[in-house]
Structure formats: structure tokens, C-alpha cells
MOPAC internal coordinates of N, CA, C and O (Angstrom, degrees):
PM7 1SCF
backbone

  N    0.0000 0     0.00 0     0.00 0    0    0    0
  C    1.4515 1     0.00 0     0.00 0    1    0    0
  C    1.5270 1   111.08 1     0.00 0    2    1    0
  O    1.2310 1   119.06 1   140.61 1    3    2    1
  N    1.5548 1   119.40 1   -39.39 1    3    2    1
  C    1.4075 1   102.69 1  -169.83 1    5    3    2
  C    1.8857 1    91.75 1   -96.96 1    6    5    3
  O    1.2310 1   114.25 1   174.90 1    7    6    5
  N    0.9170 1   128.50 1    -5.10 1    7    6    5
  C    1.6830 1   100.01 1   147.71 1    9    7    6
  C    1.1050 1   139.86 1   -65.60 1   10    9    7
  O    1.2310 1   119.65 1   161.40 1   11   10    9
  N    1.4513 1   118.27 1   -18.60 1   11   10    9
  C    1.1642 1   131.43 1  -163.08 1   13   11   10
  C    2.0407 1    90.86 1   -73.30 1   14   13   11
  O    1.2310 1   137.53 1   119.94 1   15   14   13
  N    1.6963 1    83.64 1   -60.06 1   15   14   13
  C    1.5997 1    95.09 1  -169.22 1   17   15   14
  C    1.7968 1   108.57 1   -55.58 1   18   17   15
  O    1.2310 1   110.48 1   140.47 1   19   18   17
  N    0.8646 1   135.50 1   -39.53 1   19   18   17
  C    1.5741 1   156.57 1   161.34 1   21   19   18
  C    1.8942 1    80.95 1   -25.95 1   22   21   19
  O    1.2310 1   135.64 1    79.88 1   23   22   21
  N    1.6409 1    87.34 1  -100.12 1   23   22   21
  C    1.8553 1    88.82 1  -174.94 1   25   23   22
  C    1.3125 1   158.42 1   -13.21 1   26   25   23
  O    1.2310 1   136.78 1   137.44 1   27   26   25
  N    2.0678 1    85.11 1   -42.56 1   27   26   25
  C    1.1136 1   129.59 1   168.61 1   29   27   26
  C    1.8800 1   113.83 1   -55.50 1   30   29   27
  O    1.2310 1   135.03 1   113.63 1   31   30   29
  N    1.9697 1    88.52 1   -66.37 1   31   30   29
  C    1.6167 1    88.50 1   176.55 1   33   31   30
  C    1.3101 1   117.71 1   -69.63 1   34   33   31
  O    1.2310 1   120.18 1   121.73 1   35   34   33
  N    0.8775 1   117.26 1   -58.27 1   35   34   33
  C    1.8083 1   125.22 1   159.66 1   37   35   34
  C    2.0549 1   111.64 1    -9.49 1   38   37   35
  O    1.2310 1   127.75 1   117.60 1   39   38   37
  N    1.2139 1   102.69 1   -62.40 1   39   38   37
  C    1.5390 1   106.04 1   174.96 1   41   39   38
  C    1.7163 1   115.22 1   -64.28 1   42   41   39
  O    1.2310 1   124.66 1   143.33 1   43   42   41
  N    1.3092 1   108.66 1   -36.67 1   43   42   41
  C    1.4771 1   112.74 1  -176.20 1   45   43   42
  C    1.0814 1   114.44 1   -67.46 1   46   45   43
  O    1.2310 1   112.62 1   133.78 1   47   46   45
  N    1.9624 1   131.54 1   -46.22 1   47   46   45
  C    0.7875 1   139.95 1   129.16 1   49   47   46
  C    1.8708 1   128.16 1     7.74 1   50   49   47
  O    1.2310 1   119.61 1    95.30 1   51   50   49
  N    1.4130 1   118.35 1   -84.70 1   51   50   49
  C    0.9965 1   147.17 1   179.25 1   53   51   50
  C    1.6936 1    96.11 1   -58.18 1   54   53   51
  O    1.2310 1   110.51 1   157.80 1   55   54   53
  N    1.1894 1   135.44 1   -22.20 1   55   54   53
  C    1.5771 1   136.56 1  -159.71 1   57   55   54
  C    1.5142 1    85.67 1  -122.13 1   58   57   55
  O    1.2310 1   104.48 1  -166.89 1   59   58   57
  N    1.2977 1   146.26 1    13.11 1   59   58   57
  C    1.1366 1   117.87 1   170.42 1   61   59   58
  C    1.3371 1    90.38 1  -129.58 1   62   61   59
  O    1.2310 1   115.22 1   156.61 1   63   62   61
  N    1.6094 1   126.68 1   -23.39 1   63   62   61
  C    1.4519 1   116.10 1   166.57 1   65   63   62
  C    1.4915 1   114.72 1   -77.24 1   66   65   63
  O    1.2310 1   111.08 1   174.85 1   67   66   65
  N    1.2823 1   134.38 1    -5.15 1   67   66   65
  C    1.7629 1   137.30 1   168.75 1   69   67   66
  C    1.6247 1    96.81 1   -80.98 1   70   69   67
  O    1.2310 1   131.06 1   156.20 1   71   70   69
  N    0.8531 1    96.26 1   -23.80 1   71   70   69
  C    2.0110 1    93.24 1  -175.72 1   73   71   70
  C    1.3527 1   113.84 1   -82.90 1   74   73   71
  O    1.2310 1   121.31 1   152.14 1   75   74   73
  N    1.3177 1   115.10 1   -27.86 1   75   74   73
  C    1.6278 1   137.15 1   166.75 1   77   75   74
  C    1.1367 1   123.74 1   -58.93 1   78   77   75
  O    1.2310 1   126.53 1   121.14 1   79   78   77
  N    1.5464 1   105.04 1   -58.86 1   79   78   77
  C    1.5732 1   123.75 1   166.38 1   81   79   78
  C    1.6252 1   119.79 1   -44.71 1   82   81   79
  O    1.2310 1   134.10 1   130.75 1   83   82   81
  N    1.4212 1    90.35 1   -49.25 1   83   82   81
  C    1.8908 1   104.21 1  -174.31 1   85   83   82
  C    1.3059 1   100.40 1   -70.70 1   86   85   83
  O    1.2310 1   110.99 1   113.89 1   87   86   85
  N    1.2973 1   134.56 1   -66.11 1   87   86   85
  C    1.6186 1   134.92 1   166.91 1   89   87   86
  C    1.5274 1   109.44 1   -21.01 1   90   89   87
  O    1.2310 1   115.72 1   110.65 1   91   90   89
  N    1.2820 1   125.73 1   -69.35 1   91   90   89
  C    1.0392 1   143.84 1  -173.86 1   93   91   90
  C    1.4903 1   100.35 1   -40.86 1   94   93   91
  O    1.2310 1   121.71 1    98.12 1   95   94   93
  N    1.6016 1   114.34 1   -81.88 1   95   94   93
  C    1.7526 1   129.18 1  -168.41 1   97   95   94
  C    1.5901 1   105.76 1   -41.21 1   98   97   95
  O    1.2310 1   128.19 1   145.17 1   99   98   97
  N    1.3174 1   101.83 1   -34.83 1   99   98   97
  C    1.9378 1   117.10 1  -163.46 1  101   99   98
  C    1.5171 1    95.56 1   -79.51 1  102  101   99
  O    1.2310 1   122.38 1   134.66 1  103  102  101
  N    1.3726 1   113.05 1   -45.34 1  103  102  101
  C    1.6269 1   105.65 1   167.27 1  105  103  102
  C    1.2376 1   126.81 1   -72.72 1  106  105  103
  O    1.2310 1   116.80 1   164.25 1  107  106  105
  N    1.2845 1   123.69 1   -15.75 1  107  106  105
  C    1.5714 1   121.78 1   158.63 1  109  107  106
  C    1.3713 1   125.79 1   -79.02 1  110  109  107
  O    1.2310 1   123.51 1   158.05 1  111  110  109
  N    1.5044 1   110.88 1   -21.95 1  111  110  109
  C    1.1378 1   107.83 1   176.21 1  113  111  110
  C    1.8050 1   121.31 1   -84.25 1  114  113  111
  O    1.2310 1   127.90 1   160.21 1  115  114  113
  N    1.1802 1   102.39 1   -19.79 1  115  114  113
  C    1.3817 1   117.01 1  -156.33 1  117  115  114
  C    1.6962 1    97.66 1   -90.31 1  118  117  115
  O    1.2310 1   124.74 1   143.05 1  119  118  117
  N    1.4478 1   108.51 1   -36.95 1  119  118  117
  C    1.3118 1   104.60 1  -175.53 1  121  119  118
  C    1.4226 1   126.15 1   -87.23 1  122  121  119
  O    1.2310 1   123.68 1   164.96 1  123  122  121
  N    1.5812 1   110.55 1   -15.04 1  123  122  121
  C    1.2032 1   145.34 1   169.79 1  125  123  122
  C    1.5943 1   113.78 1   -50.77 1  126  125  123
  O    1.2310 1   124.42 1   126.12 1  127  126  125
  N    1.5500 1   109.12 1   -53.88 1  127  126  125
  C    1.4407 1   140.70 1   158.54 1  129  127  126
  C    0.9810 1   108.56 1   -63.08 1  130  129  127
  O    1.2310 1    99.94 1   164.69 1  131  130  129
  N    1.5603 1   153.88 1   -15.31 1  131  130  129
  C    1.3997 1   139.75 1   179.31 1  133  131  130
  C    1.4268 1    96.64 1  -112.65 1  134  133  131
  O    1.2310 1   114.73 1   155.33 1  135  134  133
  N    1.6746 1   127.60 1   -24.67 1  135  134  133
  C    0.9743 1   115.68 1   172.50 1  137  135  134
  C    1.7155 1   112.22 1   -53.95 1  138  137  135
  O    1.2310 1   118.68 1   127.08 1  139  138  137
  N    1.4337 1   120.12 1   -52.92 1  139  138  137
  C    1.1337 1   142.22 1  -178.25 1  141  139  138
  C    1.3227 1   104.27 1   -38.35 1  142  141  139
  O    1.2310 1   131.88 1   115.04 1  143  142  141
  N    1.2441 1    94.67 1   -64.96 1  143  142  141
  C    2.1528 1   104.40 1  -173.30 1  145  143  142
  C    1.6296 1    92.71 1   -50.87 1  146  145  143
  O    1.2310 1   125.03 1   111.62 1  147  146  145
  N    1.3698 1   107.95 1   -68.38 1  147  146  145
  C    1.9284 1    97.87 1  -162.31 1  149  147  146
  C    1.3381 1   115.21 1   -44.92 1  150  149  147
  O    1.2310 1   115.53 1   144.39 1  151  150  149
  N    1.2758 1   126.08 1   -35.61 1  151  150  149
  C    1.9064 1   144.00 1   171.50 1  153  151  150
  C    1.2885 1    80.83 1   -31.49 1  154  153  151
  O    1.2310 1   119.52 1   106.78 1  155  154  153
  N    1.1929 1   118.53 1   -73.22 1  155  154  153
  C    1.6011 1   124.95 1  -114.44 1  157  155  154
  C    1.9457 1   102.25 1  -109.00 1  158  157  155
  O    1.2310 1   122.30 1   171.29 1  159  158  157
  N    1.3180 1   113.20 1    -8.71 1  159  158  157
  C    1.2221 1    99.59 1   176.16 1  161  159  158
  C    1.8620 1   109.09 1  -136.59 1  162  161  159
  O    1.2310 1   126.88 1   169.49 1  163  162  161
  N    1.7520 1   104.38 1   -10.51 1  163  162  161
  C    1.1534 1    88.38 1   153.80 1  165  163  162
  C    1.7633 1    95.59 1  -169.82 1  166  165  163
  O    1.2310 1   130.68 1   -40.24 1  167  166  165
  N    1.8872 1    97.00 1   139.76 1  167  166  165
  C    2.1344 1    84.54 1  -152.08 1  169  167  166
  C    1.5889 1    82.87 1  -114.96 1  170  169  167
  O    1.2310 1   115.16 1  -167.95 1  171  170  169
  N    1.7259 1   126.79 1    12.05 1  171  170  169
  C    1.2063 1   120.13 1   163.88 1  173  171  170
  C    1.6278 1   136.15 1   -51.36 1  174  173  171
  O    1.2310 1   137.62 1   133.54 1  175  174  173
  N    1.7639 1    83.46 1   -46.46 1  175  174  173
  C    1.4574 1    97.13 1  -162.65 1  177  175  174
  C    1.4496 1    93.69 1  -122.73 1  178  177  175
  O    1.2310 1   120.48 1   -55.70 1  179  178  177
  N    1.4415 1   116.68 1   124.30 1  179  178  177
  C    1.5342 1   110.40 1   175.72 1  181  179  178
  C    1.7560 1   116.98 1  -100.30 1  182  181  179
  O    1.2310 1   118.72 1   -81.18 1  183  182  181
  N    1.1416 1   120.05 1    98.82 1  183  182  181
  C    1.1459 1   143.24 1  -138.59 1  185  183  182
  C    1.7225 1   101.25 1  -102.25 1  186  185  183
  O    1.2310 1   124.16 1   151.74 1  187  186  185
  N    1.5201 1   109.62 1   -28.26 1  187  186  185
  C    1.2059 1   129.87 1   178.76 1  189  187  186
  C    1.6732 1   110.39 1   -61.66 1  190  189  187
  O    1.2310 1   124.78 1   139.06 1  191  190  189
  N    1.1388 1   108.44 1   -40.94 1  191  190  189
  C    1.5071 1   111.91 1   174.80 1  193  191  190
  C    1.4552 1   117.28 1   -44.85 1  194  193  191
  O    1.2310 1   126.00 1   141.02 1  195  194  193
  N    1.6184 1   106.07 1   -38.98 1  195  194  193
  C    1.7556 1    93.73 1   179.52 1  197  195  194
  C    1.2807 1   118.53 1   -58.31 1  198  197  195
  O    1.2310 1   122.26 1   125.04 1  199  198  197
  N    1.6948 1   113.29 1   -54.96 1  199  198  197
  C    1.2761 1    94.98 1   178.00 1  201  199  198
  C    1.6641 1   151.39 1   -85.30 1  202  201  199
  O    1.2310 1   142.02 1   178.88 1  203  202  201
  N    1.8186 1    74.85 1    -1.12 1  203  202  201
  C    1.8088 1    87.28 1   155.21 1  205  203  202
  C    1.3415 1   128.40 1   -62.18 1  206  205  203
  O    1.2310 1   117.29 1   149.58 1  207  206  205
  N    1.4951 1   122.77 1   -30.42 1  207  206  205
  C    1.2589 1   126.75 1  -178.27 1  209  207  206
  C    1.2893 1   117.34 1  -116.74 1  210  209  207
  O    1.2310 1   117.91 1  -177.08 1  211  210  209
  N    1.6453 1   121.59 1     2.92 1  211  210  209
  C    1.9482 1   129.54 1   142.41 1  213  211  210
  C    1.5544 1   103.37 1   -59.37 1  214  213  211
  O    1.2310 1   116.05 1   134.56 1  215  214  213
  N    1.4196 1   125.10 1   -45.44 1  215  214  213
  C    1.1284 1   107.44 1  -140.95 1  217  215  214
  C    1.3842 1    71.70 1  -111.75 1  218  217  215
  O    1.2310 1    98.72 1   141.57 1  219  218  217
  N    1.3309 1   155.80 1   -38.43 1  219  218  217
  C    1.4913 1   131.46 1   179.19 1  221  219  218
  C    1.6985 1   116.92 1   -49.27 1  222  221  219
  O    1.2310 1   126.29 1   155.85 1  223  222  221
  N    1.0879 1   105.51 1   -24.15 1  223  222  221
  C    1.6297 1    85.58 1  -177.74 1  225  223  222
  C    1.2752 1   112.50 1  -102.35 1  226  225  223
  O    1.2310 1   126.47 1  -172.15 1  227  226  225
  N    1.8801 1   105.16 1     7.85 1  227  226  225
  C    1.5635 1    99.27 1   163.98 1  229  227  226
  C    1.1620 1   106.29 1   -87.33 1  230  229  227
  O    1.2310 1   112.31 1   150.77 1  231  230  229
  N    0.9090 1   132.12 1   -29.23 1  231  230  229
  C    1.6884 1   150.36 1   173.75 1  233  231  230
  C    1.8355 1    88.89 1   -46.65 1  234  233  231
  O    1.2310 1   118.18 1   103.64 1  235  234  233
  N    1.3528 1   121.07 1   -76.36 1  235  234  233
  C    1.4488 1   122.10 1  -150.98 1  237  235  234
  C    1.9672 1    95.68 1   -56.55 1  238  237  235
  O    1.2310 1   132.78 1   152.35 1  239  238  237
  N    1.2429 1    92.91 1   -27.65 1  239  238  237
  C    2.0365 1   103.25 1  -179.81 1  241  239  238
  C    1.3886 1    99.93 1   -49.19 1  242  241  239
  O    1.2310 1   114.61 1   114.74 1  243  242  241
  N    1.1718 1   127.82 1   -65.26 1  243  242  241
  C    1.3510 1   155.79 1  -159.05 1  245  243  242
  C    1.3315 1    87.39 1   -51.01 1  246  245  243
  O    1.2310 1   123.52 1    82.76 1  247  246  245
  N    1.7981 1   110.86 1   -97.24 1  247  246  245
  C    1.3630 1   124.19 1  -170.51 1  249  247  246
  C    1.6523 1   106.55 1   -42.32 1  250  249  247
  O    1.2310 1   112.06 1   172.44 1  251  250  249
  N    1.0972 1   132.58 1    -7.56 1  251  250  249
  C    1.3668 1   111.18 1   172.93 1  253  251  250
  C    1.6519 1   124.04 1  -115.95 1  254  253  251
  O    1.2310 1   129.41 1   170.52 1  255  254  253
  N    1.6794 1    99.47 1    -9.48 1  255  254  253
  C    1.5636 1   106.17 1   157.55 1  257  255  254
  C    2.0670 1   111.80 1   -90.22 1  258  257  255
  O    1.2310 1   127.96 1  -178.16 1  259  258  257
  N    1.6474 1   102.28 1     1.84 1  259  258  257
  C    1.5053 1    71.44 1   161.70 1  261  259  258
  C    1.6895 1   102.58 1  -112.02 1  262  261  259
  O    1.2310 1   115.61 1   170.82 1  263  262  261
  N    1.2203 1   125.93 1    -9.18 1  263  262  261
  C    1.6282 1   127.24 1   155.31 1  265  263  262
  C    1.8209 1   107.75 1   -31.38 1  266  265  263
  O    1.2310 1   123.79 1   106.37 1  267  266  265
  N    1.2561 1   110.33 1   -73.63 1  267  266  265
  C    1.1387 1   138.33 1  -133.81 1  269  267  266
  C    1.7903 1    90.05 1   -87.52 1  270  269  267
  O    1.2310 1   122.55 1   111.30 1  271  270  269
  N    1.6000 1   112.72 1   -68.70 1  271  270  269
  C    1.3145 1   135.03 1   166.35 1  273  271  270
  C    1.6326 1   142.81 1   -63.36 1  274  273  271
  O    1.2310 1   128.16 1   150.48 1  275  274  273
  N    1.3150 1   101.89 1   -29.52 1  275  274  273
  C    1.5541 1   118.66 1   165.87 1  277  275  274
  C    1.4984 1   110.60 1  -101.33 1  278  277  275
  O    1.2310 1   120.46 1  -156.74 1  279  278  277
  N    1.5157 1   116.72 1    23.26 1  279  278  277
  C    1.5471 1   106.59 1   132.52 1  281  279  278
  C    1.7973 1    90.57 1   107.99 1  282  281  279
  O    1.2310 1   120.90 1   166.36 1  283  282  281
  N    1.1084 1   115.89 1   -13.64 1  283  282  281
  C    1.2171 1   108.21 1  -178.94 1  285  283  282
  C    1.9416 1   119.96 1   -74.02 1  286  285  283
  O    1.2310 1   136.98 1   147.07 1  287  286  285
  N    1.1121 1    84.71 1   -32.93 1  287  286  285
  C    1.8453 1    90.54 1   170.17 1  289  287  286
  C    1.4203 1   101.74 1  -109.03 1  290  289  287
  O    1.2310 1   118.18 1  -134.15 1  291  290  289
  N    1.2306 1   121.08 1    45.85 1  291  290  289
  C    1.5908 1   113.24 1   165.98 1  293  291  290
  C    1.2795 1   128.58 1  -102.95 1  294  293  291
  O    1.2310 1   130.46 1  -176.58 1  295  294  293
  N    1.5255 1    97.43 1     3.42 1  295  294  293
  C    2.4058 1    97.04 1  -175.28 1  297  295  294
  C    1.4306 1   107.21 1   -36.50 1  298  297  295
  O    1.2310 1   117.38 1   136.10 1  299  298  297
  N    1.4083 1   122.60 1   -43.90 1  299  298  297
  C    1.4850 1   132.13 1   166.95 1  301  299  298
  C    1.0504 1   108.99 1   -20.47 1  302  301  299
  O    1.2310 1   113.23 1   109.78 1  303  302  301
  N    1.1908 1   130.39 1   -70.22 1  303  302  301
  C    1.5833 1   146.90 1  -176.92 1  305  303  302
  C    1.4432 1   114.08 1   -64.93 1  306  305  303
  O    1.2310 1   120.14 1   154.57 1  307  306  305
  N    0.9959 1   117.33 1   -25.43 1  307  306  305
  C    1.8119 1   115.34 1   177.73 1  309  307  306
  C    1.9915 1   100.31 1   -87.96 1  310  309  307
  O    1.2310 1   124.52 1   138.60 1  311  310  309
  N    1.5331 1   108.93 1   -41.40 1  311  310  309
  C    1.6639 1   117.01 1   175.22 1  313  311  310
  C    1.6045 1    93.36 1   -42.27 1  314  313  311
  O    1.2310 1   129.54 1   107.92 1  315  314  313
  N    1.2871 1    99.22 1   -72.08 1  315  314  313
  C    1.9177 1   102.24 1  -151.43 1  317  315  314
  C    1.2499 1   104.98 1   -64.45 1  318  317  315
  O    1.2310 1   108.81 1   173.07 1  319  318  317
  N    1.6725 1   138.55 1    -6.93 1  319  318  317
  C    1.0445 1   136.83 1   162.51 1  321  319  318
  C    1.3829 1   111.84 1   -75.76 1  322  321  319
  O    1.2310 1   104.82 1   135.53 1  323  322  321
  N    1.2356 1   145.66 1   -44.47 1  323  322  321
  C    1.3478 1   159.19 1   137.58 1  325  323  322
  C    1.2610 1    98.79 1   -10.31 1  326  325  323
  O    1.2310 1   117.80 1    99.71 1  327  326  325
  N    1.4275 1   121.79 1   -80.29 1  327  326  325
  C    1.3093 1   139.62 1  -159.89 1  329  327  326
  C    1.6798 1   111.70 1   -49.60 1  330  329  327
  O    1.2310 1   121.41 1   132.00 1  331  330  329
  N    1.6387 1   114.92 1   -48.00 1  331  330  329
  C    1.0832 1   138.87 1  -149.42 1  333  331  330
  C    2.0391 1    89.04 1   -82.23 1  334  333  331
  O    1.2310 1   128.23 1   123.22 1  335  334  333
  N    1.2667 1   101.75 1   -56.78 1  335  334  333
  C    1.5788 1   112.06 1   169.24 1  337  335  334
  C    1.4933 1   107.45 1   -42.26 1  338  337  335
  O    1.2310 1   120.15 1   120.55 1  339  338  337
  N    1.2543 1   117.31 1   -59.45 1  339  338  337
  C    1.7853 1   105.57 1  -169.66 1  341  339  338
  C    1.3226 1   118.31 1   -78.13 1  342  341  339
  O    1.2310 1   122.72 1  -177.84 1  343  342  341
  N    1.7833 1   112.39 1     2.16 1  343  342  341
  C    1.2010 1   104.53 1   179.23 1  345  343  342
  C    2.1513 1    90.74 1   -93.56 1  346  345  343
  O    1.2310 1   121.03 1   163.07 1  347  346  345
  N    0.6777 1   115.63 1   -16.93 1  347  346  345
  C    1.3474 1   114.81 1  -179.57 1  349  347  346
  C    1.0186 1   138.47 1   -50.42 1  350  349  347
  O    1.2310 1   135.04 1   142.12 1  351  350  349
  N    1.8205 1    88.50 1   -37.88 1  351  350  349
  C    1.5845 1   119.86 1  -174.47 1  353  351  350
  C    1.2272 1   133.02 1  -109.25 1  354  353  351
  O    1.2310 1   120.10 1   180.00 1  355  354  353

């Protein structure tokens, strides 16, 4: 039983840091490309900045609900399960 659950968190884990990764690559690529466009059709006004820094702090959202939420800051959550058991018993 507690491998199962192990596996379990272990995979969820791994599925919320591939979702991170992809967010991440898609925001480098995308902004990379708008950097390019603003260069190249108008280098007055850098216009690219908005959505480098709209979508960066959705980005920082992300990376810190899968920190926080995909199990990586959760020992908390395995303690009070522990805890909750020995008061049971």
C-alpha cells in the first residue's frame, strides 16, 4: 500500500514539473520571437516587454504552485498524516 501511494506521489510530482518545463520552453520561445518581430519592424517602442513580464509572473505562479503544490514542499502533509494516525491509536 505505501508503494503504491509513493508512486502515486512520485508520478504527480513528475506531471506537474513536465507542465513547468513546457510553460517555461513555450515562454522562451514565444517571447524570443516577439522580441525578434519588435527588432525588426519597429526598435522605437519596445512593446515586447509587456508580455514578457504579463506572462512572467504567470510563469513565477506556476513555478511556485508546483514547488509548493506538486508535492515538493509537502513533508508537512506526510507529518500531519503521521501525526493524525498516532493520535488514533
Amino acid at each position: 500500500m505505501q508503494n503504491d501511494e509513493k508512486y502515486l506521489r512520485a508520478k504527480r510530482k513528475v506531471q506537474y514539473l513536465k507542465a513547468f518545463y513546457i510553460h517555461l520552453t513555450v515562454y522562451l520561445l514565444v517571447n524570443v520571437i516577439l522580441f525578434f518581430i519588435n527588432l525588426s519592424f519597429d526598435s522605437g517602442n519596445w512593446w515586447f516587454l509587456y508580455p514578457l513580464g504579463g506572462w512572467g509572473i504567470g510563469l513565477l505562479v506556476h513555478g511556485l504552485s508546483t514547488v509548493f503544490y506538486g508535492g515538493f514542499g509537502s513533508k508537512w502533509e506526510e507529518r500531519k498524516i503521521k501525526e493524525y494516525m498516532e493520535k488514533d491509536i
